[in-house]
C-alpha positions as a Python dict, from the first residue, in 0.01 Angstrom:
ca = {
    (1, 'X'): (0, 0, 0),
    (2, 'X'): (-54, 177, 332),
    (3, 'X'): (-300, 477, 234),
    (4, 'X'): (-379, 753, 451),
    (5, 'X'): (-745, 921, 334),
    (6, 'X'): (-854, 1296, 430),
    (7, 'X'): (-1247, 1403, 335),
    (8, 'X'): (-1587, 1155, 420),
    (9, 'X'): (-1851, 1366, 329),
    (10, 'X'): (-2092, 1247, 56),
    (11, 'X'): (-1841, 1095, -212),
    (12, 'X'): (-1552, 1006, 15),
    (13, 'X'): (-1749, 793, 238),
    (14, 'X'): (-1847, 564, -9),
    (15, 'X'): (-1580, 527, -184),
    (16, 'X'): (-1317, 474, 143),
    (17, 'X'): (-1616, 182, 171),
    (18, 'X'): (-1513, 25, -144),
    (19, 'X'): (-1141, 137, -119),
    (20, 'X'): (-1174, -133, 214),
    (21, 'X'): (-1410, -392, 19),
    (22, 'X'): (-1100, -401, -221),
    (23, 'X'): (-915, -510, 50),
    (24, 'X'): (-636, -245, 52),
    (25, 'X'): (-546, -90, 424),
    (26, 'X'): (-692, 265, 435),
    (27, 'X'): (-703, 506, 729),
    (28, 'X'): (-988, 801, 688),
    (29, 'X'): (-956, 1111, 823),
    (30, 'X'): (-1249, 1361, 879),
    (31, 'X'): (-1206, 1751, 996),
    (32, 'X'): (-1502, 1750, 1118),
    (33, 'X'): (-1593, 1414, 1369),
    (34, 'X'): (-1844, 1150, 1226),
    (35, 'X'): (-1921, 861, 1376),
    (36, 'X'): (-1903, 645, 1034),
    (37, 'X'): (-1924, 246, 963),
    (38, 'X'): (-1639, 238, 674),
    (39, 'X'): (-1684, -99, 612),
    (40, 'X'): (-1392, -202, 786),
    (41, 'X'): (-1142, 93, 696),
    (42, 'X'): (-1008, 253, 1020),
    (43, 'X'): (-1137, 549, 1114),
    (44, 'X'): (-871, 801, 1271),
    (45, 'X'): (-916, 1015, 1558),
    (46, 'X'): (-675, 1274, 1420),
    (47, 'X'): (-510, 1368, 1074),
    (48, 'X'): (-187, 1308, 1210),
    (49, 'X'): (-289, 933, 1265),
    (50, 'X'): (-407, 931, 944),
    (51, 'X'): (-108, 1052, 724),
    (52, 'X'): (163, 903, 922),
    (53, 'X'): (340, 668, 744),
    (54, 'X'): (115, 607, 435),
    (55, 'X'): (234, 506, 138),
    (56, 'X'): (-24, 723, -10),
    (57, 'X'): (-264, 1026, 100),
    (58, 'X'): (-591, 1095, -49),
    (59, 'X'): (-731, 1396, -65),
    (60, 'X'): (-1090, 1428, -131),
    (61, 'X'): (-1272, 1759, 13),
    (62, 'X'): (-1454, 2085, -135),
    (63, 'X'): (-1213, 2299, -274),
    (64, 'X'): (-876, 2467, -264),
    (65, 'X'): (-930, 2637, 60),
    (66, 'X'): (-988, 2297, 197),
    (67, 'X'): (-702, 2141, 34),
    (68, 'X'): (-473, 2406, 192),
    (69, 'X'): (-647, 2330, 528),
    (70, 'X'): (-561, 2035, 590),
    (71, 'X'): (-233, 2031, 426),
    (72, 'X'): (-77, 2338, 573),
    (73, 'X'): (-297, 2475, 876),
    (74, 'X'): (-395, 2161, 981),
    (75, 'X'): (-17, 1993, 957),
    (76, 'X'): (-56, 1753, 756),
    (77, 'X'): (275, 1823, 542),
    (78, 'X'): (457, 1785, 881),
    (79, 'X'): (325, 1420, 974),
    (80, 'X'): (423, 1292, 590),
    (81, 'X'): (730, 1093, 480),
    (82, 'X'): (935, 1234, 195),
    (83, 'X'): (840, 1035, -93),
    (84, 'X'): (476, 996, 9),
    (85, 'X'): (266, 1012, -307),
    (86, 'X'): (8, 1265, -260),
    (87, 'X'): (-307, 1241, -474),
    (88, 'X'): (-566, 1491, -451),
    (89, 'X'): (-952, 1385, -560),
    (90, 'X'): (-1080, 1749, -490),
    (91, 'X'): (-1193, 1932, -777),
    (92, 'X'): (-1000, 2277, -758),
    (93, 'X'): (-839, 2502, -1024),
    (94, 'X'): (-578, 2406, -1268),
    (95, 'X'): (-404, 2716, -1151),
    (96, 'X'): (-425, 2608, -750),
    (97, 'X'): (-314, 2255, -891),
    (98, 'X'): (9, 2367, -1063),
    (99, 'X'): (103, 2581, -750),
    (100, 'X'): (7, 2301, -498),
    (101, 'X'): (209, 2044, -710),
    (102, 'X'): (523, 2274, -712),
    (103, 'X'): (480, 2339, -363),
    (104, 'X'): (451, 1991, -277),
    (105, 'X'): (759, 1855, -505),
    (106, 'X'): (978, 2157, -361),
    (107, 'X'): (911, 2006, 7),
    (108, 'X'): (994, 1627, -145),
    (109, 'X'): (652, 1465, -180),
    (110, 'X'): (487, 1345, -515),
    (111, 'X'): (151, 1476, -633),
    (112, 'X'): (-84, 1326, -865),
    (113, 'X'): (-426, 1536, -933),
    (114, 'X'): (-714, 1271, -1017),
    (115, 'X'): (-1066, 1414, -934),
    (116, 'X'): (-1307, 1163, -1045),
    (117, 'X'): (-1640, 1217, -1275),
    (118, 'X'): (-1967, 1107, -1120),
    (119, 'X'): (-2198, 1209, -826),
    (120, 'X'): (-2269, 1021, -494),
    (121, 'X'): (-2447, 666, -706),
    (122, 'X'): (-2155, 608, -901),
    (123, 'X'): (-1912, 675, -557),
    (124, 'X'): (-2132, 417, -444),
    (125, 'X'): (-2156, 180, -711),
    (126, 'X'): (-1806, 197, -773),
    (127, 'X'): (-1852, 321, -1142),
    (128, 'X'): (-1657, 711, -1134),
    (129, 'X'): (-1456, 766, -1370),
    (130, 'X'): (-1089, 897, -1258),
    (131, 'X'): (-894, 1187, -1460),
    (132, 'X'): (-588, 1209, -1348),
    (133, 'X'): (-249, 1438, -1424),
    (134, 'X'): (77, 1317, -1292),
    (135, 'X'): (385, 1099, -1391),
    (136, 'X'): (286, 772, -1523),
    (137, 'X'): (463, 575, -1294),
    (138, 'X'): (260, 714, -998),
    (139, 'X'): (-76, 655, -1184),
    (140, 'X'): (69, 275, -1206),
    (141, 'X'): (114, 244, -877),
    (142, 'X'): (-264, 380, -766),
    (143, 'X'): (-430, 128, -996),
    (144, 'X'): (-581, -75, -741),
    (145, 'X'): (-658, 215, -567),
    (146, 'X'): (-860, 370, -862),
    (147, 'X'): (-1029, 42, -1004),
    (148, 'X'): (-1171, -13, -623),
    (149, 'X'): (-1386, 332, -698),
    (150, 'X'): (-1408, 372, -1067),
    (151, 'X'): (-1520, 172, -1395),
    (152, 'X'): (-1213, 354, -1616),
    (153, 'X'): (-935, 597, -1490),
    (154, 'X'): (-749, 795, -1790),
    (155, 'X'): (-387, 895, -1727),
    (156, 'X'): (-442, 1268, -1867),
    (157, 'X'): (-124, 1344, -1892),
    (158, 'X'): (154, 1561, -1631),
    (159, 'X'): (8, 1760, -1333),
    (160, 'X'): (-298, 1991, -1411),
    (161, 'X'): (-452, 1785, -1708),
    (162, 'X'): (-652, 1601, -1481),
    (163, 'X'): (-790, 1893, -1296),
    (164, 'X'): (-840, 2052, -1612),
    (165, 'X'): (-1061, 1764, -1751),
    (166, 'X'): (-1254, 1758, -1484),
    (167, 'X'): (-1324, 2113, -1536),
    (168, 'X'): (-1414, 2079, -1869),
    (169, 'X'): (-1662, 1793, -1824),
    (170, 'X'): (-1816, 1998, -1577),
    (171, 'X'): (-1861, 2270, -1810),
    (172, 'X'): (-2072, 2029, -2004),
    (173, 'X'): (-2212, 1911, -1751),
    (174, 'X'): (-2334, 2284, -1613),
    (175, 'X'): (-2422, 2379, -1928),
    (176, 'X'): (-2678, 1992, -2005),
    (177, 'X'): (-2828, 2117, -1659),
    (178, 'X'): (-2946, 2449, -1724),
    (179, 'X'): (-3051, 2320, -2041),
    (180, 'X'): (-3251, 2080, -1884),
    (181, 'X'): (-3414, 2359, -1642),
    (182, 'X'): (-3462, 2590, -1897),
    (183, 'X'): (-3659, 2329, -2107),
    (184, 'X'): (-3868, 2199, -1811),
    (185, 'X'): (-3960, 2543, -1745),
    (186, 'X'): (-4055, 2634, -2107),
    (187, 'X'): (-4247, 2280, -2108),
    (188, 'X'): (-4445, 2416, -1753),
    (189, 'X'): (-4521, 2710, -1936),
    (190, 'X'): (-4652, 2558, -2214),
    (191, 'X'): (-4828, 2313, -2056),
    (192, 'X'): (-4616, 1996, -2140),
    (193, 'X'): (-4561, 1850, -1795),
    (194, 'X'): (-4214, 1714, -1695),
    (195, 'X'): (-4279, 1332, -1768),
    (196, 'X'): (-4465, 1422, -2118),
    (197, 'X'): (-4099, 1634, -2182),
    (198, 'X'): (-3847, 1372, -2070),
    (199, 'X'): (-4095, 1115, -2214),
    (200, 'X'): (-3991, 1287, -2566),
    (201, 'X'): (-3615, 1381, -2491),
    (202, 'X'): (-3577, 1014, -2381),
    (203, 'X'): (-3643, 893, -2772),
    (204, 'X'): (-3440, 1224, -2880),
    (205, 'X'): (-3051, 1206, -3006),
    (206, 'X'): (-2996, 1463, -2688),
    (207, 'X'): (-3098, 1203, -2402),
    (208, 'X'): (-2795, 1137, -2190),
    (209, 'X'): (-2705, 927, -1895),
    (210, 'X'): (-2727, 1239, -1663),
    (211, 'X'): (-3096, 1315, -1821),
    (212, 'X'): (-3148, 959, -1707),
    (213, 'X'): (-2989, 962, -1395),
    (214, 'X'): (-3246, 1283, -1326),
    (215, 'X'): (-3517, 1194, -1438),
    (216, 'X'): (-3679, 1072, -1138),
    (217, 'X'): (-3597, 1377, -939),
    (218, 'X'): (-3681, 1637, -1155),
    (219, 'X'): (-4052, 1458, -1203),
    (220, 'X'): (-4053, 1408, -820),
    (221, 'X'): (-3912, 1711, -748),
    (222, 'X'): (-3673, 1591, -541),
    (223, 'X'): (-3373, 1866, -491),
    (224, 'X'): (-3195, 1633, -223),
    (225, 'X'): (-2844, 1683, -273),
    (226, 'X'): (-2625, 1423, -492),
    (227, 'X'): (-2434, 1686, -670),
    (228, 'X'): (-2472, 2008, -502),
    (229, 'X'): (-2557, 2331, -716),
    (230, 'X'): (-2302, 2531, -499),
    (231, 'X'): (-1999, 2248, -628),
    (232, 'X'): (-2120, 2289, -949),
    (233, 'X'): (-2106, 2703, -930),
    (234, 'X'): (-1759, 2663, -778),
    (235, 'X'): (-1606, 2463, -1046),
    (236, 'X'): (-1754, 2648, -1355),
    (237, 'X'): (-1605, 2983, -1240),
    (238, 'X'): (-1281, 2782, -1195),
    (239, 'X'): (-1339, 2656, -1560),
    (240, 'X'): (-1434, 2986, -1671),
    (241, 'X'): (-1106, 3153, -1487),
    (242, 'X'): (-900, 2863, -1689),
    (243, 'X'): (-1045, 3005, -2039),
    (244, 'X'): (-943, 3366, -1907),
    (245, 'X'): (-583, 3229, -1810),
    (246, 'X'): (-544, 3021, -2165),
    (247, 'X'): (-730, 3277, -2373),
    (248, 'X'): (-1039, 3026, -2485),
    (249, 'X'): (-1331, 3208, -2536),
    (250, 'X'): (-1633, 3033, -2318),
    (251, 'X'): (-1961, 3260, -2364),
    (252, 'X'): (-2209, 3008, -2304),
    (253, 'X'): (-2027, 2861, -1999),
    (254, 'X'): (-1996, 3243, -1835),
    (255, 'X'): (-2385, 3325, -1882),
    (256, 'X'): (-2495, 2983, -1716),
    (257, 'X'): (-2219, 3056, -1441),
    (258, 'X'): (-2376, 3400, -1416),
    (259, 'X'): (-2740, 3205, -1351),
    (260, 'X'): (-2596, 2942, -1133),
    (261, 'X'): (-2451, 3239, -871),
    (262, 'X'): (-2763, 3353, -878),
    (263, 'X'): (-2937, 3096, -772),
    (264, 'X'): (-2687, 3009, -530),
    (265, 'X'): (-2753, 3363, -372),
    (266, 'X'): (-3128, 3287, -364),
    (267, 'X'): (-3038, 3016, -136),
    (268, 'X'): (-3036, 2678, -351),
    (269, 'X'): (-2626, 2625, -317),
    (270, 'X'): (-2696, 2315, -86),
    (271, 'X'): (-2974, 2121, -310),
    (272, 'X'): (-2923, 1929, -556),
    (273, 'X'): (-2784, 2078, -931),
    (274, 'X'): (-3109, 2058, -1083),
    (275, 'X'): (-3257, 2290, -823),
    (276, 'X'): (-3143, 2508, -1147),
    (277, 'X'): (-3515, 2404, -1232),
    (278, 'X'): (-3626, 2535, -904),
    (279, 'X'): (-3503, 2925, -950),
    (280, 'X'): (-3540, 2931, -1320),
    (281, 'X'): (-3900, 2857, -1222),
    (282, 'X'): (-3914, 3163, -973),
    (283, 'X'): (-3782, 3392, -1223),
    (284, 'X'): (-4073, 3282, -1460),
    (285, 'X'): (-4318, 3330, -1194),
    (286, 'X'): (-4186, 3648, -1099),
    (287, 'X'): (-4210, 3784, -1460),
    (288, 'X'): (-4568, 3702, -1538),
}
């Protein structure tokens, strides 16, 4: 499999890195120039380079408007074989998935939408988890490809399912994290230091692998980016769009969305998700 790869900022790096440990051939492709050791993957001077006769293109950038970028103002449709088998690792709408794919098919390419679960550890341990939409046959054929950055990948079902799992897990995920804040904060306020509280969630039935994951962090305080809080804005609106669009009625998830644009607008967007803990803790301050 010849694979073409567009996006290395912090999840596609690593995982092009294990895509080339794996030993399949992979060409990466960033818009903007990095000088980048891919361990061994090529790195290409233009997206043209990069897409030209592959096998397979990965996408793997911020959003829709990225997506589109590189696809369509960028020309990458018009360096692509018919039949390539386009697989986008973005997370963008269902909506802007179901368009993209019928765009796509209509111009005789395949699509596949598999945006993976996990945050820049797991890209580098090689432990995401893939959710993908597309026919079956094409999820086949990128199993190398998906066990080379991932511990399981689910076959979701046709186009859209896997952005739409994504979504939802991200919902949860959104939702776990302003918990979190909202209980470190209380705990502050009560004075029950962060270690004492995770100390007690940790023998609780609500610890988690993501508590666990944070744990460090939030004691340290330590908002370095590994999941940033404005990706994590983005894709609960696009989850909370999805509920308008099917009619499922998402309350919580629209109130933390509401919190997390705030804080984006405060100026946390590029720190880390829990930086949730960060604002919630200005507001507090501010109201005493």
């Amino acid at each position: 499999m010849r694979i073409g790869w567009i996006g290395l900022g912090n999840m596609g790096v690593p995982m092009v890195r294990n895509i080339a440990k794996s030993g399949l051939l992979i060409q990466a492709y960033n818009r903007t120039p990095k000088d980048l050791d891919l361990n061994g993957a090529e790195l290409a001077t233009g997206l043209s380079t990069a897409v030209h006769k592959k096998d397979t293109v990965v996408i793997m950038v911020s959003d829709a408007a990225a997506v589109n970028d590189v696809l369509y103002h960028q020309g990458a449709i018009d360096n692509l074989t018919k039949g390539t088998l386009i697989v986008n690792m973005s997370t963008i709408g269902v909506d802007e998935t179901q368009t993209l794919a019928d765009d796509l098919r209509s111009r005789g390419f395949r699509f596949m939408d598999a945006p993976v679960l996990g945050s820049t550890k797991p890209a580098a341990d090689a432990t995401l988890t893939v959710v993908a939409g597309g026919e079956r046959a094409d999820f086949e054929e990128m199993t190398a490809l998906f066990d080379a950055v991932s511990k399981a990948a689910f076959h979701i079902g046709p186009v859209g399912k896997g952005a739409a799992m994504k979504l939802l897990v991200n919902t949860f995920l959104g939702l776990s994290v302003q918990a979190l804040g909202e209980c470190i904060t209380f705990g502050r306020h009560s004075a029950l230091s962060p270690d004492l509280v995770l100390d007690v969630l940790e023998t609780s039935a609500v610890w988690s692998p993501m508590l666990a994951g944070k744990r460090q962090k939030v004691i340290s305080e330590d908002y370095s980016a590994q999941f940033a809080l404005r990706h994590l804005t983005k894709d609960l609106g696009l989850a909370i769009r999805q509920g308008d669009l099917t009619g499922a009625a998402m309350p919580a998830a629209t109130r933390t969305h509401e919190t997390y644009t705030a804080a984006l607008n405060a100026g946390y967007g590029d720190h880390d998700m829990i930086a949730i803990i960060q604002y919630l803790q200005s507001l507090s301050e501010a109201d005493r």
